[in-house]
N, C-alpha and C positions, 0 to 999 in steps of 0.2 A: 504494500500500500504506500501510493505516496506522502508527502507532507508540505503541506503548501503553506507559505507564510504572507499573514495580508498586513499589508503596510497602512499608514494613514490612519490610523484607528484613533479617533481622540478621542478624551477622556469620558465625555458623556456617553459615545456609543458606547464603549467598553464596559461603564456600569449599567447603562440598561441592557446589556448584555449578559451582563452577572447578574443583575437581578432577574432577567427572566428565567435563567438556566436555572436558577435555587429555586424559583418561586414552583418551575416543572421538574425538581429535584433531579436533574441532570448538570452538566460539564457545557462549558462555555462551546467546548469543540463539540460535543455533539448535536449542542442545541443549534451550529451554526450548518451542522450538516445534515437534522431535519430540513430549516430555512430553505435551503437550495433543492434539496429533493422535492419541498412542496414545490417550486418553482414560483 
């Protein structure tokens, strides 16, 4: 599996990004690779 890094991330996506991922008690990365799968 690859590992892709995304750049540009400020500080506010990043925590609504960690808040969503805890609030769906998952990982930041897997919550970011539902996102895309939903399309």
């Amino acid at each position: 599996m690859r590992a892709i890094s995304l750049r540009g991330v400020d500080e506010e996506i990043a925590r609504k990004l960690k808040a969503e991922a805890a609030q769906r008690g998952t990982s930041v990365n897997a919550l970011i690779l539902q996102l895309i799968r939903a399309g």
